[in-house]
Structures are given as structure tokens and as C-alpha cells.
C-alpha positions in Angstrom: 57.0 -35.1 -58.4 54.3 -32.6 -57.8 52.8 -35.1 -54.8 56.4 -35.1 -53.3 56.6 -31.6 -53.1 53.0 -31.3 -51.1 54.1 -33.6 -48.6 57.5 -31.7 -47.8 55.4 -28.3 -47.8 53.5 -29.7 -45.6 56.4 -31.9 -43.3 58.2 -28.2 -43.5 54.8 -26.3 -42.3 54.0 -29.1 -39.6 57.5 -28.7 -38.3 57.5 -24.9 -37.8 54.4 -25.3 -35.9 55.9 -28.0 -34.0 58.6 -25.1 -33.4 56.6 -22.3 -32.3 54.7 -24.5 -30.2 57.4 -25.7 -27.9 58.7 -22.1 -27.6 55.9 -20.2 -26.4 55.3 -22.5 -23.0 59.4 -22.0 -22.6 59.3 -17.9 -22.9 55.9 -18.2 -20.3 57.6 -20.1 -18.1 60.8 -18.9 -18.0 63.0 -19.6 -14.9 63.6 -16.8 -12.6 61.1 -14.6 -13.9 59.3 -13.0 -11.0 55.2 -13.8 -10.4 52.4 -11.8 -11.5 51.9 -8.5 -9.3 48.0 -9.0 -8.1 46.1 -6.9 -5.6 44.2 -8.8 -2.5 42.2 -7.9 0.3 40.2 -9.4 3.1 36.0 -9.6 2.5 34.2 -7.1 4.1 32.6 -9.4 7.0 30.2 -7.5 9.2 26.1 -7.4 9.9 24.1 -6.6 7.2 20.3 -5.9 6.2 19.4 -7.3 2.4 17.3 -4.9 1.1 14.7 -5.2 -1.9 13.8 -2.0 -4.1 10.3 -1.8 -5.8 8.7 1.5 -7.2 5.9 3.4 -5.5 3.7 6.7 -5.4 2.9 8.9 -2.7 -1.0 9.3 -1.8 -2.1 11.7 0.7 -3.5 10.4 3.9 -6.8 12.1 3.3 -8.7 13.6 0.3 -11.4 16.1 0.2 -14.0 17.1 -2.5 -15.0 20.0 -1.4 -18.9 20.3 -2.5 -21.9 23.1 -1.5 -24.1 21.3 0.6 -27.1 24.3 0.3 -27.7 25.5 -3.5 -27.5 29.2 -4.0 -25.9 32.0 -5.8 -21.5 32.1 -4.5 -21.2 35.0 -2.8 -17.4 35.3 -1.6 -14.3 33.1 -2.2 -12.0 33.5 1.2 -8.5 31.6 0.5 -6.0 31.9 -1.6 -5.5 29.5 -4.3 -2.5 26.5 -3.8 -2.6 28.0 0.1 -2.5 25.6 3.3 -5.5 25.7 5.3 -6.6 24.5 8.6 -9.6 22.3 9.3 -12.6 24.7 10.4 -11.2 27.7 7.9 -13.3 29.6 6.0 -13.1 29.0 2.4 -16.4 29.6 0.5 -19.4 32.1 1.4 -23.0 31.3 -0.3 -25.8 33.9 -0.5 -27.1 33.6 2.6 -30.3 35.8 2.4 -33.0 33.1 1.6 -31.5 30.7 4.0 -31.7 33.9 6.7 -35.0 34.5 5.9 -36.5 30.7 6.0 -34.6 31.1 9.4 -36.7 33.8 10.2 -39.9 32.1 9.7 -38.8 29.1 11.2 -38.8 31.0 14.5 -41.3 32.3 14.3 -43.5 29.1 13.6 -41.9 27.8 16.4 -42.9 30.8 19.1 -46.3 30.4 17.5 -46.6 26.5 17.7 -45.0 27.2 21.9 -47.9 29.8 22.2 -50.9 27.4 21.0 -49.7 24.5 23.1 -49.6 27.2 26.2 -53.4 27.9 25.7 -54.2 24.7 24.8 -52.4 23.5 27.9 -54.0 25.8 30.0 -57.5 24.5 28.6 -57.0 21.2 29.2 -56.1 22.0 32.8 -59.4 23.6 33.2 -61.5 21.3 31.6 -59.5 18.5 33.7 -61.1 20.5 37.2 -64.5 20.9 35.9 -64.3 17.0 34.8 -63.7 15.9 38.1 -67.2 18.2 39.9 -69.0 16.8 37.1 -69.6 20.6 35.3 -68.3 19.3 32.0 -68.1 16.3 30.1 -65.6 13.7 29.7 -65.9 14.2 25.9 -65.1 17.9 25.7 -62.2 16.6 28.2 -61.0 14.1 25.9 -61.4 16.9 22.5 -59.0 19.4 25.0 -56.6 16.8 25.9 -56.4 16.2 21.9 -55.6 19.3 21.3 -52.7 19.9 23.3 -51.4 16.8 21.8 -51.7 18.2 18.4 -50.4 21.4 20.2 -47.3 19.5 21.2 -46.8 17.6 17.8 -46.9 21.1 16.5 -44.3 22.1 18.3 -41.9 19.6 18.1 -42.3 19.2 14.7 -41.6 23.3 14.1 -38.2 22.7 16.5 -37.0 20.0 14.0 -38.0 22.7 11.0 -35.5 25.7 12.9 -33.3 23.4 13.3 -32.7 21.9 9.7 -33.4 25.9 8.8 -30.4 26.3 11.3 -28.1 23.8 9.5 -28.8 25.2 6.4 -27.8 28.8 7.4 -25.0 27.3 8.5 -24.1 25.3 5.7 -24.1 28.5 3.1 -20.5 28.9 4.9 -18.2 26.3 3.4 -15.6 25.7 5.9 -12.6 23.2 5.8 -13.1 19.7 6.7 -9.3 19.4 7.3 -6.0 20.6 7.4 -4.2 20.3 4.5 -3.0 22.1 1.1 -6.1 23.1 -0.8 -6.5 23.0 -4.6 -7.2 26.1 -6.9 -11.3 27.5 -6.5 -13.0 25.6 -9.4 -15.8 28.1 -9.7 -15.6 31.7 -9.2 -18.1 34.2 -7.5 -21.4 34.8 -8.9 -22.3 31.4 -10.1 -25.0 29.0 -8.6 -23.8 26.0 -6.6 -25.9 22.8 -6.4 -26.5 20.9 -3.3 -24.0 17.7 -3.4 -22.9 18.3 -7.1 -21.1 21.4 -7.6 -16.9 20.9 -7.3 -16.1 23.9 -5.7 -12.3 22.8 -5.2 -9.7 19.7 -3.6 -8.1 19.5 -0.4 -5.3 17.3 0.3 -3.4 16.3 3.3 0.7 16.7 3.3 2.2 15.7 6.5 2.2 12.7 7.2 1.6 11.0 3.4 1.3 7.6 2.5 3.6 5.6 0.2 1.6 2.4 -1.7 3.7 0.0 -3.9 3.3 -3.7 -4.8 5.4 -6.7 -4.3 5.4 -10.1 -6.2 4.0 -13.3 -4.4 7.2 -15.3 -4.1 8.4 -11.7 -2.6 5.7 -11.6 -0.4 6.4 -15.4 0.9 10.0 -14.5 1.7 8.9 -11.1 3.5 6.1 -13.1 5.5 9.5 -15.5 7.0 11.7 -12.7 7.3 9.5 -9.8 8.9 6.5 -10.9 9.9 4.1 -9.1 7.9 0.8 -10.3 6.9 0.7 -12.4 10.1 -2.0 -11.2 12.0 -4.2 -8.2 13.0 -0.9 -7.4 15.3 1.8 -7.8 12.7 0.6 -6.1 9.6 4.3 -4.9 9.0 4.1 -2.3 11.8 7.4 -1.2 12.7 9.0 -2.1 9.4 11.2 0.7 8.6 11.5 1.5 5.2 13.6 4.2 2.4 12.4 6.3 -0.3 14.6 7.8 -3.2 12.5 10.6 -5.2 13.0 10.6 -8.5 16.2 11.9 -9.6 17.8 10.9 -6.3 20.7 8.6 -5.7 19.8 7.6 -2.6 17.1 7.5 -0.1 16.9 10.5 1.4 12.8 9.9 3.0 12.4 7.5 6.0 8.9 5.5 6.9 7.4 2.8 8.1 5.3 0.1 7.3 1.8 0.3 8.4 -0.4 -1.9 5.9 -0.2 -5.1 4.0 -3.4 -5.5 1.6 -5.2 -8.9 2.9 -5.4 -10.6 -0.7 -3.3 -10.9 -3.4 -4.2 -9.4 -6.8 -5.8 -12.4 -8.8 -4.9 -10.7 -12.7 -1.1 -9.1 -11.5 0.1 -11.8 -8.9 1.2 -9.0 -6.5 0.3 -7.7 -3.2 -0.3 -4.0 -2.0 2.3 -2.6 0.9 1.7 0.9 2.2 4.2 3.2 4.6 3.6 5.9 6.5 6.3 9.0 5.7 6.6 12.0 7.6 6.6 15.2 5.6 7.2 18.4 7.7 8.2 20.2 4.4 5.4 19.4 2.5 8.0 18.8 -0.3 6.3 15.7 -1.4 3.4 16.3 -3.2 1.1 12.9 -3.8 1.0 11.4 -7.3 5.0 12.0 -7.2 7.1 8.9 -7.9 9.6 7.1 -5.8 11.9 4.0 -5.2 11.3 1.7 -1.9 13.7 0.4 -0.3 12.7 -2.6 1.6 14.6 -4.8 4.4 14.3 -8.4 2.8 15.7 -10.4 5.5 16.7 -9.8 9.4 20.3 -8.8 10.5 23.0 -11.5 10.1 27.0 -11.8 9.5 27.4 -10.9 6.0 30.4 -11.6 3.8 30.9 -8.9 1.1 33.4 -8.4 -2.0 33.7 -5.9 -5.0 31.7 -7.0 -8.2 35.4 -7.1 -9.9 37.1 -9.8 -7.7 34.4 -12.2 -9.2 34.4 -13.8 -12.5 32.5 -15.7 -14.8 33.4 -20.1 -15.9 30.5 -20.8 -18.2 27.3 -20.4 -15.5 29.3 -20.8 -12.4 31.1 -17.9 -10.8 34.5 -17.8 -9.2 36.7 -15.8 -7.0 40.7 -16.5 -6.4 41.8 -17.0 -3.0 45.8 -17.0 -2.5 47.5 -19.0 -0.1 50.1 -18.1 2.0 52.8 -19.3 -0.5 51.0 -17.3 -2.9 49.2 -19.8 -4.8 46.3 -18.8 -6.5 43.2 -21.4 -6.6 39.9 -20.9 -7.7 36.6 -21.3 -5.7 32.9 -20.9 -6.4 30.9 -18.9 -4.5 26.8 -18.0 -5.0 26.2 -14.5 -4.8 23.4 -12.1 -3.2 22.4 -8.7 -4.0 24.7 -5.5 -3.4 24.6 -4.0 0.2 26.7 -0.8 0.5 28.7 -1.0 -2.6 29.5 -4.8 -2.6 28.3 -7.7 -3.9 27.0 -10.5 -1.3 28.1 -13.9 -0.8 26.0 -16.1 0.2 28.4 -18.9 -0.1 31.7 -20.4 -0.7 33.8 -18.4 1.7 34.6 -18.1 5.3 35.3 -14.3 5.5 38.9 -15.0 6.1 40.2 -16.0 2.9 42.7 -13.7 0.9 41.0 -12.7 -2.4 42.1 -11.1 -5.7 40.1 -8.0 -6.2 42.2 -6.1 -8.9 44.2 -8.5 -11.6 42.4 -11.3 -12.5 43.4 -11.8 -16.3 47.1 -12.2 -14.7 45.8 -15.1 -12.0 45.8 -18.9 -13.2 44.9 -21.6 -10.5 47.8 -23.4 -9.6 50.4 -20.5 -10.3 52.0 -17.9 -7.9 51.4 -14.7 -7.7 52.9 -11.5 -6.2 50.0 -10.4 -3.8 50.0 -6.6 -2.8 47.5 -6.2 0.5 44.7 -4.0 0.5 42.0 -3.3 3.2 38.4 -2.7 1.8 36.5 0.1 3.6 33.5 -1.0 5.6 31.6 0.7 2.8 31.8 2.3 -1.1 30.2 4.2 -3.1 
């Protein structure tokens, strides 16, 4: 008794099943119900640059350590600190007495040396007459002729004294090597300076400034096909215009170009060095700042773009609906690229013509009809 009640609980269970089962297709399907509302649009289909982003920092085009180059007691400090200076300004003033003094006596060493090589000059040209009617000897000749040569020797070598003396009068005036933004003075007035070691402050240059950042080797490969770079003293990547996004910034606001590709690639990261020139007439970027590269990864060609939600996921494949003029809804794969302007790249599986779902997918099934309402995409979005 008890086993003929399990099987009809379980006849009466299998049979409501059965029931709802049968049901649920006829309420889906019902005839004269009208198709799914979806909304399509047309790709975007026009010429397009792919475009690779890598992070960077700014360097400055040139770099100064500004160190005394004669040792001495700083006298006077003549620029402002943080202030842009121009190459020949005067930014540092040493004590410039002893180096005036040894001035001085270099001139005057020299007018003396000048004065024995006159005399023994003259001497020589006398004993050089009295040689030749036999009233003197060719050895007291010879002892003259010595002389002015040592005269000579005397001079030249107090010429090369006034003018190292010269240069290092000259050098207790520190003056700027370039133009640039100069750093805050790292020692103030009164201390001693030492020839070659003292820091006295930085100098940096602003305008233009260089951007270095790294790319991987399969990267590099790809750029190589595409652009050119690498290839040659005449193709380093000159010419190759690039954009920078600061930190903080949505979008690039800097323009560049190209000017260096490192000849080697990094044995322990695998990468290769790039470097752009930017123009900075504002001096806003500072080097050591941050920023995002943008980088053209391939050359123009006829791109065929959708929005990232008219494409959907079947296991690792991915699928877009195209309807047909009946309004049959069929599914195709498609192999994507990166996002250009807003939309998402394919790089194949369409034509450009096609109709596609972009808004409505969970209401599409391939085979069925649908209700397409036509929308044009704009050229680009946001």
C-alpha cells in the first residue's frame, strides 16, 4: 500500500511538470503577439588611427649643476630663487680680490719678461755685427743668442700665466650656462666655495622638454612594421606624432613628436626606451611630472566601429546580432580591437553595412523577429 502511494505521488508530480512544461513555450509563443522592440544602427565605418597608451615622465632637455670653478669666500648672490634665467646671466659673485691681485702680478711679470727679451734682443743684434768683423767671438755670440731664447721662453710662458690669471678672474663671476628655470641658491653668502665641488644650485631647461617612456618587445616589433621606427639612422621615429595626458587629465591635452628610439633593448625588463620632444611655451610642465602616452599603433585604414554594449559574450567567443530586412535576428562572431573615439574596434566579422543591435540584447534570440527601431551613431562619443 505505502509503495502504491509513492508511485502515484510521483505519476501526479511528473504529470504537473509535464503540464507546466507544455504551457510556458505556448504563452512565449503566442500567436499575434507583436516582436521584441530592439534598437539598431549602422557601424561607425570611417578612417581610423589605433593608438597604444604607455606611461611616461617628463625630463628636461638639459640639466645644469651649477659649481664654482675658482675657490674663494661667496661674495654676492644675484637671482632670485625658483626665477627663469637666461644663458650668460649673472647668478653668483666670488671674492674677487686675490684673483685681482694675482692678476696684477701676472702683468706685471709679463711687461717684465717683454722688457728682458727687448734687451736681450737688442744684445744679440750687436753681438751678431761684431761676429761678422771678427771683434767678438762666436761663443759670446752663441751665450747672447741663448739668452734671448730664454728671454722668449720667458715671455711666453708669463703670457700663458695672465692668461690662466685672466680666466680665473673671470671665473669668480658665476654666470648661466643656459636658459632655463634655475633652482633655489644652495649656499648662501659668506661661505667658501671649492673649485669643482661646491653645489651652488640647479638649472633646468623648460621649453621644449622631453617625454621618455618604455614599450614592450612584441610592441616594439609591431611599431617597427607600422611606423618605421628603429629602422635606420633616418627613421628613428622622427615625425611620429604623439599625446600626452597629465595626470589628472581625461584627455591628452600636450602634443609631441617622436625623436628617439633607444638602440637595444633592456636585457633584465624586455622593453625598449622611446623619447618625444613636447613644446612647452608655458613652462607648465615641470620634469619629473607624470603623464600618459598616447601612441599611433598602426597607419590609417577603414575602420569599422560599434558600442561596447552591442557585443556580447558565448563562452570565449564574442557576438553581435545583425537583423535582416525581415527582421530576423542572427548571430555573428566578430574579433575585436582596442577602443578608438568611444567605440570598440572590429577587426573582423562584419562588412560595415550590416544592421546591428546596439540597445536590447537580452530581448534578441537568433532565429526570431524583432521590432528594429533605427538609430544613427555619431562619428564619435564620449
Amino acid at each position: 500500500m505505502r509503495r502504491f502511494s509513492k508511485l502515484l505521488l510521483a505519476a501526479g508530480l511528473g504529470a504537473s511538470l509535464l503540464s507546466a512544461g507544455l504551457a510556458a513555450p505556448a504563452r512565449a509563443q503566442a500567436p499575434g503577439g507583436p516582436p521584441p522592440t530592439v534598437t539598431v544602427a549602422k557601424p561607425v565605418v570611417r578612417e581610423i588611427v589605433e593608438r597604444d597608451s604607455y606611461t611616461g615622465r617628463f625630463d628636461p632637455v638639459e640639466i645644469v649643476e651649477v659649481r664654482a670653478r675658482v675657490t674663494g669666500y661667496l661674495d654676492k648672490i644675484a637671482f632670485q630663487d625658483g626665477a627663469n634665467v637666461k644663458k650668460g646671466d649673472l647668478l653668483f659673485v666670488i671674492d674677487r680680490r686675490p684673483y685681482k691681485a694675482a692678476l696684477d702680478q701676472a702683468t706685471a711679470t709679463l711687461t717684465s719678461a717683454k722688457a728682458r727679451l727687448n734687451f736681450t734682443q737688442t744684445d744679440l743684434e750687436r753681438a751678431q755685427t761684431l761676429s761678422r768683423s771678427g771683434n767678438i767671438s762666436e761663443q759670446v755670440t752663441d751665450q747672447r743668442r741663448q739668452a734671448s731664447q730664454t728671454a722668449q721662453a720667458d715671455v711666453d710662458n708669463a703670457e700663458a700665466a695672465l692668461r690662466q690669471a685672466q680666466l680665473n678672474y673671470d671665473f669668480t663671476e658665476v654666470r648661466s650656462p643656459i636658459s632655463g628655470r634655475i633652482s633655489r641658491r644652495l649656499v648662501t653668502e659668506g661661505n667658501i666655495v671649492i673649485t669643482d665641488q661646491t653645489l651652488l644650485t640647479t638649472i633646468v631647461s623648460l621649453d621644449p622638454i622631453y617625454f621618455g617612456f618604455t614599450v614592450d618587445e612584441r610592441s616594439f616589433l609591431k611599431y617597427q612594421g607600422s611606423l618605421g621606427i628603429g629602422m635606420g639612422a633616418s627613421q628613428r621615429g622622427q615625425g611620429v606624432p604623439i599625446l600626452i595626458a597629465l595626470t589628472g587629465e581625461d584627455k591628452p591635452t600636450r602634443k609631441g613628436t617622436l625623436d628617439f628610439v633607444d638602440n637595444r633593448v633592456d636585457n633584465q625588463t624586455g622593453t625598449v626606451l622611446l623619447r618625444a620632444t613636447v613644446e612647452n611655451p608655458d613652462n607648465f610642465i615641470k620634469p619629473g611630472l607624470f603623464g600618459i602616452v598616447s601612441l599611433p599603433a598602426t597607419k590609417p585604414f577603414r575602420g569599422i566601429m560599434l558600442p561596447d554594449e552591442a557585443v556580447s559574450a558565448n563562452q570565449d567567443k564574442r557576438i553581435v546580432y545583425v537583423i535582416a530586412d525581415d527582421g530576423t535576428a542572427s548571430a555573428q562572431e566578430v574579433k575585436l580591437g582596442p577602443k578608438v573615439d568611444g567605440y570598440r574596434v572590429i577587426r573582423d566579422g562584419l562588412k560595415g553595412d550590416e544592421t546591428i543591435v546596439i540597445n536590447g540584447l537580452t530581448r534578441v534570440r537568433p532565429g526570431a523577429k524583432v521590432t528594429p527601431e533605427m538609430k544613427t551613431l555619431p562619428p564619435t562619443r564620449s
